[in-house]
PyMOL commands that place a pseudoatom at each C-alpha (Angstrom):
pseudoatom trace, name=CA, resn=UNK, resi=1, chain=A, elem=C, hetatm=0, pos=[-4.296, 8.160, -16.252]
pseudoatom trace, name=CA, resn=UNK, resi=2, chain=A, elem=C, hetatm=0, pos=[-4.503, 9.532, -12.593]
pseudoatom trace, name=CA, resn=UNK, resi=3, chain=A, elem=C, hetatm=0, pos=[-1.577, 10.571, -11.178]
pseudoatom trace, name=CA, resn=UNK, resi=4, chain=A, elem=C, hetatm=0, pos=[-1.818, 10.383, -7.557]
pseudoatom trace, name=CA, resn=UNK, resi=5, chain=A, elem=C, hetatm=0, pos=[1.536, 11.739, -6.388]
pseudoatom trace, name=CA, resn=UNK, resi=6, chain=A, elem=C, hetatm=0, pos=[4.911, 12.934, -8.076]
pseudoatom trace, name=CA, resn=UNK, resi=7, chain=A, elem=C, hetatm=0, pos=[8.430, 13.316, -6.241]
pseudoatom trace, name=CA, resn=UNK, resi=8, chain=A, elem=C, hetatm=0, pos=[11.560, 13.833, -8.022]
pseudoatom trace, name=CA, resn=UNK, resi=9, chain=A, elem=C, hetatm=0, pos=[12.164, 9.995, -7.458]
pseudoatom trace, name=CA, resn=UNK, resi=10, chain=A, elem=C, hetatm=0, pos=[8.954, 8.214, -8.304]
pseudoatom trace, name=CA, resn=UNK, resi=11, chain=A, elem=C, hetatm=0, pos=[5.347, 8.500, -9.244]
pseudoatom trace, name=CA, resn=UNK, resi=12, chain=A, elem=C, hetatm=0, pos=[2.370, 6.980, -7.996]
pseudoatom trace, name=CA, resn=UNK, resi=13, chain=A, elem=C, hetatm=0, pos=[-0.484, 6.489, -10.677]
pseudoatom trace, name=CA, resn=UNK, resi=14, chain=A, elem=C, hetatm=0, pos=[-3.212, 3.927, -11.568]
pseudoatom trace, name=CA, resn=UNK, resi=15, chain=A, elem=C, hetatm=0, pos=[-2.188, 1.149, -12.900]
pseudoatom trace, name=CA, resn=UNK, resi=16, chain=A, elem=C, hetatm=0, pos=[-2.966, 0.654, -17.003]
pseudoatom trace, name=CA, resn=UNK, resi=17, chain=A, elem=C, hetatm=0, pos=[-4.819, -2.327, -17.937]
pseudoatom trace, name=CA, resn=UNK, resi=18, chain=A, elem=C, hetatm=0, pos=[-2.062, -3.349, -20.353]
pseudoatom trace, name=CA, resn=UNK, resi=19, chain=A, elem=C, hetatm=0, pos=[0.369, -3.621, -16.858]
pseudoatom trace, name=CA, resn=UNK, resi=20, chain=A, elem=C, hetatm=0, pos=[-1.013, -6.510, -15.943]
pseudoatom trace, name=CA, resn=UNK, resi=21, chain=A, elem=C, hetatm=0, pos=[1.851, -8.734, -16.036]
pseudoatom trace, name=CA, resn=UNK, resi=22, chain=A, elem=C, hetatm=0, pos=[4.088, -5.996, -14.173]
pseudoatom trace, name=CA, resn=UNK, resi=23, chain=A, elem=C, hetatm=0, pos=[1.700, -6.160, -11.030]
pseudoatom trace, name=CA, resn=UNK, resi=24, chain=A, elem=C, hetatm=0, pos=[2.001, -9.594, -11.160]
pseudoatom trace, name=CA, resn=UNK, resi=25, chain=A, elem=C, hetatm=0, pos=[6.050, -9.685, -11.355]
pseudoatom trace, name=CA, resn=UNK, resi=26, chain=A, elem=C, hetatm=0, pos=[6.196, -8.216, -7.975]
pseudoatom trace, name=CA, resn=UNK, resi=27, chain=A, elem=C, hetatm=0, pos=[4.628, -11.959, -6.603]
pseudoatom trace, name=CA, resn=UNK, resi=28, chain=A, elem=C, hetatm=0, pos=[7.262, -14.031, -8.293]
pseudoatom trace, name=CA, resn=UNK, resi=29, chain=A, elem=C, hetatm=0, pos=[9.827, -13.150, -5.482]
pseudoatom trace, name=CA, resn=UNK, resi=30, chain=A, elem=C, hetatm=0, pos=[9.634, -15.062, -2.500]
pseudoatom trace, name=CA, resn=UNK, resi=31, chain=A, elem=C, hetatm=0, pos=[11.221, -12.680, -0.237]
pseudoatom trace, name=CA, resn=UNK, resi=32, chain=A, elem=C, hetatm=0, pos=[8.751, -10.199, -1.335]
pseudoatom trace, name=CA, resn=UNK, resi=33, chain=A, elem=C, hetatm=0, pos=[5.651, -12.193, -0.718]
pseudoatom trace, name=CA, resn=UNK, resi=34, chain=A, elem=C, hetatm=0, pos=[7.153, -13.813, 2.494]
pseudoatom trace, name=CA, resn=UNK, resi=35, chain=A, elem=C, hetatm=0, pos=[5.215, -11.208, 4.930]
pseudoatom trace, name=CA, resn=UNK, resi=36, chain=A, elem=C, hetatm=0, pos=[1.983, -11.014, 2.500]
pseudoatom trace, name=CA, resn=UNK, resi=37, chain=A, elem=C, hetatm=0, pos=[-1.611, -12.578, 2.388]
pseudoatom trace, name=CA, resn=UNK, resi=38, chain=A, elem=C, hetatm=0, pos=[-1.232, -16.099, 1.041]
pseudoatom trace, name=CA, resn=UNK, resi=39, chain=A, elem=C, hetatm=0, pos=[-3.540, -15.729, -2.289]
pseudoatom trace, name=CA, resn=UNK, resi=40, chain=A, elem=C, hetatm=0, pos=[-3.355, -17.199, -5.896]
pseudoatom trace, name=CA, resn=UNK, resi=41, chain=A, elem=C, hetatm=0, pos=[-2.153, -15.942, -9.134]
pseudoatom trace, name=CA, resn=UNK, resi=42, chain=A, elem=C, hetatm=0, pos=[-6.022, -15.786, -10.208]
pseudoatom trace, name=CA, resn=UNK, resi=43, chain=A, elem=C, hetatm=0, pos=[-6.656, -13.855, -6.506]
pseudoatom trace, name=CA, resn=UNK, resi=44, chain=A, elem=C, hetatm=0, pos=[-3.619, -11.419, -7.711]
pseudoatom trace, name=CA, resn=UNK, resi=45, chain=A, elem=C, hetatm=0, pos=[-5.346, -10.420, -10.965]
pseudoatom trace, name=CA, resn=UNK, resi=46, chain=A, elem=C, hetatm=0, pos=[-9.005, -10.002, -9.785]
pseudoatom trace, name=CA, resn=UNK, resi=47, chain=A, elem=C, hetatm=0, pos=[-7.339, -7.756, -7.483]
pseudoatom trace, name=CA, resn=UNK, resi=48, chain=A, elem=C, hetatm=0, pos=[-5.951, -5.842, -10.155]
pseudoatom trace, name=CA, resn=UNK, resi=49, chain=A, elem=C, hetatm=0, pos=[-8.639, -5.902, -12.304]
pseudoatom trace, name=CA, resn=UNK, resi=50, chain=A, elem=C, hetatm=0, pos=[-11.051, -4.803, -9.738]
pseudoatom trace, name=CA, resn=UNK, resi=51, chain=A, elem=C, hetatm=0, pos=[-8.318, -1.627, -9.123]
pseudoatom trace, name=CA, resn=UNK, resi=52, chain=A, elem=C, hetatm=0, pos=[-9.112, -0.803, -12.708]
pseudoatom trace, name=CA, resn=UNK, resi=53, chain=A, elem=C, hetatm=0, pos=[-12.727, -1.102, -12.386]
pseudoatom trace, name=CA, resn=UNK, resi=54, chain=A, elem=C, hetatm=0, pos=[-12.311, 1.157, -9.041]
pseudoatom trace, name=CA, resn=UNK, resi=55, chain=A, elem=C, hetatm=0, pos=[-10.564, 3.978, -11.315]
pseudoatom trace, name=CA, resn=UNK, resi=56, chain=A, elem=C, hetatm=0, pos=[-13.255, 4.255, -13.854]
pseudoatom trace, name=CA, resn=UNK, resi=57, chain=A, elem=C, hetatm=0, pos=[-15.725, 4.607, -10.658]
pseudoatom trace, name=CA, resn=UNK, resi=58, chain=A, elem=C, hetatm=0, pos=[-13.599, 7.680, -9.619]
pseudoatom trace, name=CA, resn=UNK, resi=59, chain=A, elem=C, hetatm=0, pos=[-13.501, 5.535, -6.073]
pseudoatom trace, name=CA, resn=UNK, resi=60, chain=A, elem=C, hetatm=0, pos=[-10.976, 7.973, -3.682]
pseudoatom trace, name=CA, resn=UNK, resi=61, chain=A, elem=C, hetatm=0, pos=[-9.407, 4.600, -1.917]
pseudoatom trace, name=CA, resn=UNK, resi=62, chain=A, elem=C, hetatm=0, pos=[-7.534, 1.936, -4.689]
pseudoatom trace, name=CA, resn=UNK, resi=63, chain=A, elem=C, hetatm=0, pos=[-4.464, 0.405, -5.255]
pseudoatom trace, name=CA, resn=UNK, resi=64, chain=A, elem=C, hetatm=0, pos=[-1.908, 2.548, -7.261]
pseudoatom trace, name=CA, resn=UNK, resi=65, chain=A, elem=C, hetatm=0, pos=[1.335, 1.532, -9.028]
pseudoatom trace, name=CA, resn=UNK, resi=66, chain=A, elem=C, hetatm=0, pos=[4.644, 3.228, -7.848]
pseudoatom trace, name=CA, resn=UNK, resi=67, chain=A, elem=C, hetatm=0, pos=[7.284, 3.563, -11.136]
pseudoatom trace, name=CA, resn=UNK, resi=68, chain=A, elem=C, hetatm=0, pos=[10.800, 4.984, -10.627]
pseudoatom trace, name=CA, resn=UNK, resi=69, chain=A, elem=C, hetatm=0, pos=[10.556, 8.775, -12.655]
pseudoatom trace, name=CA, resn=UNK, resi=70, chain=A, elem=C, hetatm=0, pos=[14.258, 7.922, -14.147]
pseudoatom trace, name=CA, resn=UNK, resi=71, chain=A, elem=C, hetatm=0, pos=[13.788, 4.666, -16.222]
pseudoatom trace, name=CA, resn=UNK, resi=72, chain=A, elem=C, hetatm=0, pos=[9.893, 4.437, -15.669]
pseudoatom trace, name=CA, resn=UNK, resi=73, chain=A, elem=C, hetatm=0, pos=[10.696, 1.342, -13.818]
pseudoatom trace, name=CA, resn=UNK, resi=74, chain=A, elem=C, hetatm=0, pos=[7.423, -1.015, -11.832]
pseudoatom trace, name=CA, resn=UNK, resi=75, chain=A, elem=C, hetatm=0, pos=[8.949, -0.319, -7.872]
pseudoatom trace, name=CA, resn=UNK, resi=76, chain=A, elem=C, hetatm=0, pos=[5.456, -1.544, -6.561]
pseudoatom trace, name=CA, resn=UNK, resi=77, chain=A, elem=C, hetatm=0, pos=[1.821, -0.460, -5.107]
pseudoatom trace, name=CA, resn=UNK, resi=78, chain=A, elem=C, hetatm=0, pos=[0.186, 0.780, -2.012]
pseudoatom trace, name=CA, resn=UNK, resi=79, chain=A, elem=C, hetatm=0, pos=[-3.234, 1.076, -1.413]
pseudoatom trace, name=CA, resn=UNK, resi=80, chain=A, elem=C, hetatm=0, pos=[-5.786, 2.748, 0.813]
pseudoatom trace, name=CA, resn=UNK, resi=81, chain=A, elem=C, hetatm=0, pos=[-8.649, 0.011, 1.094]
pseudoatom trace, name=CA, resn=UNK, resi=82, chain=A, elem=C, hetatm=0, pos=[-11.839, 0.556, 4.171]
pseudoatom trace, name=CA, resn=UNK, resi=83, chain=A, elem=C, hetatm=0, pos=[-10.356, -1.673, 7.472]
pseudoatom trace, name=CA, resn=UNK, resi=84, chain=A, elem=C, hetatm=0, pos=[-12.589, -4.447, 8.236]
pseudoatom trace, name=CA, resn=UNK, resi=85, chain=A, elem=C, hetatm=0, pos=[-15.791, -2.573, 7.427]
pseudoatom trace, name=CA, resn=UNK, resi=86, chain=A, elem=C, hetatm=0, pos=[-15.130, -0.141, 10.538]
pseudoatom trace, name=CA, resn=UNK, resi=87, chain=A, elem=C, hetatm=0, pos=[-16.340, 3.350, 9.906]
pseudoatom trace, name=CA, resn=UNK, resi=88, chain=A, elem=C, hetatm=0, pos=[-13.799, 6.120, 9.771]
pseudoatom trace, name=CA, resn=UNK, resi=89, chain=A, elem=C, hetatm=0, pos=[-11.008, 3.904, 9.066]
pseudoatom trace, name=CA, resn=UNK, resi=90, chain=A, elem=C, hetatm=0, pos=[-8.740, 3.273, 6.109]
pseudoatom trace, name=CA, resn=UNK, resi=91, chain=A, elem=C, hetatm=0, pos=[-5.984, 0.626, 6.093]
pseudoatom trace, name=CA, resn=UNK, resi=92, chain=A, elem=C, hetatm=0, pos=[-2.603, 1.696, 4.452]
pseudoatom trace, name=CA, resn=UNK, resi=93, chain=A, elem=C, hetatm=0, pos=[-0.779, -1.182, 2.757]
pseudoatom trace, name=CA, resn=UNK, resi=94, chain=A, elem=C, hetatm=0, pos=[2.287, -1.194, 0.137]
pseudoatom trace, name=CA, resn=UNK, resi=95, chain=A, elem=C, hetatm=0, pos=[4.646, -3.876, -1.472]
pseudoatom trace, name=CA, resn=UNK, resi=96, chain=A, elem=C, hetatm=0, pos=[7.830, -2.704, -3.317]
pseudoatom trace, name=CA, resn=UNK, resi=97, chain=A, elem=C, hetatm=0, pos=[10.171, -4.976, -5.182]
pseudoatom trace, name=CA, resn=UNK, resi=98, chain=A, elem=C, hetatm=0, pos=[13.404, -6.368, -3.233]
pseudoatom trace, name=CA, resn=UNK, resi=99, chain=A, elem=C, hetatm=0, pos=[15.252, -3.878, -5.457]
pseudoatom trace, name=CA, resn=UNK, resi=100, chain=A, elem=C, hetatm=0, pos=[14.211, -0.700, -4.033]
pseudoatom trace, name=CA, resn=UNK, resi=101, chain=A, elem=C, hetatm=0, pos=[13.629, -1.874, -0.204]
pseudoatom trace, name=CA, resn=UNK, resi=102, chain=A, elem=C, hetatm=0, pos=[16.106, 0.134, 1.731]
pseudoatom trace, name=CA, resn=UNK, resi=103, chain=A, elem=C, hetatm=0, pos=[16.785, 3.350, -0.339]
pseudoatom trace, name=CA, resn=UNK, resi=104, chain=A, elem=C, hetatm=0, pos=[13.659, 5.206, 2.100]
pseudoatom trace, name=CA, resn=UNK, resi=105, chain=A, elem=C, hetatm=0, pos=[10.794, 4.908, -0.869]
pseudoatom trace, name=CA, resn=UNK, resi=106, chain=A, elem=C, hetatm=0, pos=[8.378, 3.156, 1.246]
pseudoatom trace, name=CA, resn=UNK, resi=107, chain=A, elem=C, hetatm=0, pos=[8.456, 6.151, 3.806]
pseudoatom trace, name=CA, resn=UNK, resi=108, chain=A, elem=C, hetatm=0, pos=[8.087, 8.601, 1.494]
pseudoatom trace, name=CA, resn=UNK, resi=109, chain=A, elem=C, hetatm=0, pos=[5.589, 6.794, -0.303]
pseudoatom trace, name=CA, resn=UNK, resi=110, chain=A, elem=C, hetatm=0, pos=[3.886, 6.301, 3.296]
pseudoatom trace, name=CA, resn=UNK, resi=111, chain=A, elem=C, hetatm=0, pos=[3.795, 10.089, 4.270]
pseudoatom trace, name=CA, resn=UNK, resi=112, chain=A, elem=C, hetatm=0, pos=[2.101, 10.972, 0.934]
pseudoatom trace, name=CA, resn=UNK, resi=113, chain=A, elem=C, hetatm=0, pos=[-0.780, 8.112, 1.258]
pseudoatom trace, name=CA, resn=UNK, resi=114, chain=A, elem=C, hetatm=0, pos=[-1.434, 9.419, 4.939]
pseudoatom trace, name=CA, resn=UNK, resi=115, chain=A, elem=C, hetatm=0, pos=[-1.760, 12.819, 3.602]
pseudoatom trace, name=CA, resn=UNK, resi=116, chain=A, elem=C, hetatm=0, pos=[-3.832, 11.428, 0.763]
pseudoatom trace, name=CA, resn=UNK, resi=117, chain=A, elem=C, hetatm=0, pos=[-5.903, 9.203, 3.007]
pseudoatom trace, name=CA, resn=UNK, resi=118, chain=A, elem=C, hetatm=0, pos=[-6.745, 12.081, 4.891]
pseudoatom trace, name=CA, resn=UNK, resi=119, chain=A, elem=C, hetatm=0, pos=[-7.380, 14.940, 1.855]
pseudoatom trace, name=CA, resn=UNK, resi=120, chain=A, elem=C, hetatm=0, pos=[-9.548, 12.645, -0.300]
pseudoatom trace, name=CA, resn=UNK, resi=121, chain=A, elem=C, hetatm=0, pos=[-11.573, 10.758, 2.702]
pseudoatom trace, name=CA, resn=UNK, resi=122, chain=A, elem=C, hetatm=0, pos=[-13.802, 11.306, 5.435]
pseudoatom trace, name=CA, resn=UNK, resi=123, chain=A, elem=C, hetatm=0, pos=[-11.220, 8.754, 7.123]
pseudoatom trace, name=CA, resn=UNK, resi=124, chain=A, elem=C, hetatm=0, pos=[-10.630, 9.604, 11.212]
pseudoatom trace, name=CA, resn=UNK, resi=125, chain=A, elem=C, hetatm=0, pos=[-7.385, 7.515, 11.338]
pseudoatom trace, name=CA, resn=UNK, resi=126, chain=A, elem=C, hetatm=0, pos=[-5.351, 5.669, 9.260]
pseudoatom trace, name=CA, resn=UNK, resi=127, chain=A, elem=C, hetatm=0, pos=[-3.944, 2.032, 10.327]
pseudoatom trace, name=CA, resn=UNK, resi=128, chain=A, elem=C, hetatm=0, pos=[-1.572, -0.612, 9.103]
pseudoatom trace, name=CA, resn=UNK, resi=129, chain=A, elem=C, hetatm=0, pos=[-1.247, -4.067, 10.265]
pseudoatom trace, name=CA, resn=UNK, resi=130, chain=A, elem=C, hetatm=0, pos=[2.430, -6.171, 9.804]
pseudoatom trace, name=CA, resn=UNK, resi=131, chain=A, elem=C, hetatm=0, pos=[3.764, -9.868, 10.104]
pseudoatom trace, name=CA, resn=UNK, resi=132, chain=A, elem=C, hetatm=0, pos=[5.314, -9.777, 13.830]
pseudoatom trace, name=CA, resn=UNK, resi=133, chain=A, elem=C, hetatm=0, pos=[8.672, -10.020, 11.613]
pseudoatom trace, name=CA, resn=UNK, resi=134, chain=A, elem=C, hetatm=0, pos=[8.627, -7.517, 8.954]
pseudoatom trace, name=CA, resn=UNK, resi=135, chain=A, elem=C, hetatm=0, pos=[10.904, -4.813, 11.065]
pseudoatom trace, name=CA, resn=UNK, resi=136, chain=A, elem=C, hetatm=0, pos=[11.371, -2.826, 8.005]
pseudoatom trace, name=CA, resn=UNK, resi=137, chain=A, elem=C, hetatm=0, pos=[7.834, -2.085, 7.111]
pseudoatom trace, name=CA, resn=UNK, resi=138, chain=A, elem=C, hetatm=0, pos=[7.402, -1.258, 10.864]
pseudoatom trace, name=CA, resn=UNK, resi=139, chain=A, elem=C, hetatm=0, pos=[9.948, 1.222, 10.748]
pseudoatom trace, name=CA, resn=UNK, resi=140, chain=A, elem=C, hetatm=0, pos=[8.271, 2.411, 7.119]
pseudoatom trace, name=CA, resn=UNK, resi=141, chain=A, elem=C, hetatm=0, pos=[5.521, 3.103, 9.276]
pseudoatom trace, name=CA, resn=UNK, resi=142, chain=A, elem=C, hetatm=0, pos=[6.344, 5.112, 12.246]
pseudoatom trace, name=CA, resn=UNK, resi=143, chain=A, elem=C, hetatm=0, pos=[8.560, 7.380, 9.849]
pseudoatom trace, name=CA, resn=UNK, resi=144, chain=A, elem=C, hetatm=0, pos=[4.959, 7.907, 8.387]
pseudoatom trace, name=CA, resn=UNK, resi=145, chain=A, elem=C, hetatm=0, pos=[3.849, 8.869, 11.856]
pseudoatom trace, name=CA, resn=UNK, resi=146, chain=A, elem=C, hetatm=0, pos=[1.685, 5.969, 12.592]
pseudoatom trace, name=CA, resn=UNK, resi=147, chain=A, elem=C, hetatm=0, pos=[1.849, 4.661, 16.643]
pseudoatom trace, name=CA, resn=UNK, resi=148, chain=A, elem=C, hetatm=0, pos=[2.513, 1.163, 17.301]
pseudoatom trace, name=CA, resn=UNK, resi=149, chain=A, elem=C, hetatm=0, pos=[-0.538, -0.358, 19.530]
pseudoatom trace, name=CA, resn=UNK, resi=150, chain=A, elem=C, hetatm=0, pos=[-0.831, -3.369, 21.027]
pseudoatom trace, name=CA, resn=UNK, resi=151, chain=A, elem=C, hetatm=0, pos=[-0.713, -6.368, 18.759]
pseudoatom trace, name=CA, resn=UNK, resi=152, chain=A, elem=C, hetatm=0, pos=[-3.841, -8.339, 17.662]
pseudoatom trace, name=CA, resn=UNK, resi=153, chain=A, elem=C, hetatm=0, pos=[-4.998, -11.769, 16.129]
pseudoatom trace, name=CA, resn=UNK, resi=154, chain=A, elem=C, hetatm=0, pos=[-5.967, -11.941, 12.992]
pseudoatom trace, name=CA, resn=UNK, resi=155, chain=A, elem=C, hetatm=0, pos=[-7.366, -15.794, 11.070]
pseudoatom trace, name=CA, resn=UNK, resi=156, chain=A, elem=C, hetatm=0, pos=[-4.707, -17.170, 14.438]
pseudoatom trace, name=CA, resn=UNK, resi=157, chain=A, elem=C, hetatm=0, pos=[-1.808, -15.000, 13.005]
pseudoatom trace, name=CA, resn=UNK, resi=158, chain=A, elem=C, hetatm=0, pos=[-0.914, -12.451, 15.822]
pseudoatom trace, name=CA, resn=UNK, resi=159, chain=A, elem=C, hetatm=0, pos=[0.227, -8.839, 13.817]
pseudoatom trace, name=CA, resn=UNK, resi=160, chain=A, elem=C, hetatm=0, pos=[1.164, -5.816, 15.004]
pseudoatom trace, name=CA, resn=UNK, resi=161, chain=A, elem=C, hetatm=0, pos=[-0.760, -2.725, 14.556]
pseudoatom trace, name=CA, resn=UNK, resi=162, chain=A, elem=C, hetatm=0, pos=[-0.208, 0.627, 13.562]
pseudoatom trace, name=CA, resn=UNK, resi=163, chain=A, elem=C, hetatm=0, pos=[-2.626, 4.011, 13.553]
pseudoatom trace, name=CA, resn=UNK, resi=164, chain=A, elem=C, hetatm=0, pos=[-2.278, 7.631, 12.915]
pseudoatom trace, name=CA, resn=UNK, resi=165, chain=A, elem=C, hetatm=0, pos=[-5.246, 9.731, 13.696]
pseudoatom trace, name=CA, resn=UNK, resi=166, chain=A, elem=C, hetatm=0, pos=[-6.362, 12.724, 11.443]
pseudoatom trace, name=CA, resn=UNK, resi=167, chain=A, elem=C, hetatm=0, pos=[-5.359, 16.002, 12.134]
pseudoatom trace, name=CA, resn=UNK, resi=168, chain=A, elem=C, hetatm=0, pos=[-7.104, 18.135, 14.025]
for i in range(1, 168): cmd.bond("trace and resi %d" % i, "trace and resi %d" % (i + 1))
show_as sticks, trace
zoom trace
């Protein structure tokens, strides 16, 4: 099992294939999903299974579980995934259970998968894309150094936007 990133708080690992019902917990709350894709529980676990198939490629972008270090406890995922088939870019995207939202894991979490992004990839920038109304995950992301840019349409939704650009 790959272990992506360790802080005295949490770690961030592949998922196992026996976690499978864990992933999916994180869907069952409504206030959780409220600012997410709208997909099916059969969308959910192709997703996941396809993660798995990603890890035994060795792929360098994925989608990782996060699990509290103290009671080994599911907190969520994030992910690094290619943006819209544009070269040099890698979207950033996360989902942490209700129970955790507000105690600054998401922007730690967010500073180590920019750092990641950037060490493992060929990536020039790093983006993010919210719901107009998902403040917190905004905030989330310019604590992780990302610039707000102008907002955009995407399938009629308008979102905001979000990039950091690699170091130079």
């Amino acid at each position: 099992m790959q272990i992506i990133a360790q802080t005295p708080r949490f770690v961030i690992r592949n998922f196992k294939p026996e976690e499978e019902d864990i992933y999916m917990s994180i869907f069952d709350d409504e206030r959780v999903t409220l600012h997410l894709p709208d997909r099916s529980r059969k969308e959910h676990i192709e997703v996941f299974r396809n993660a798995l198939k990603d890890y035994a490629a060795n792929k360098a972008l994925g989608r990782w579980g996060i699990f509290n270090n103290g009671d080994r406890e599911f907190i969520g995922f994030c992910l690094l995934r290619n943006y819209n088939d544009e070269e040099g870019k890698i979207e950033l995207g996360y989902v942490l259970s209700q129970k955790y939202w507000g105690k600054g894991i998401a922007s730690e979490m967010a500073v180590i998968m920019v750092g990641y992004g950037f060490n493992h990839t060929n990536a020039l920038e790093i983006v993010a894309v919210t719901t107009l109304g998902n403040a917190g995950s905004q905030k989330v992301l310019e604590k992780a150094g990302l610039e707000r840019l102008d907002n955009f349409k995407r399938d009629g939704e308008e979102l905001a936007y979000f990039r950091i650009a690699r170091p130079i």
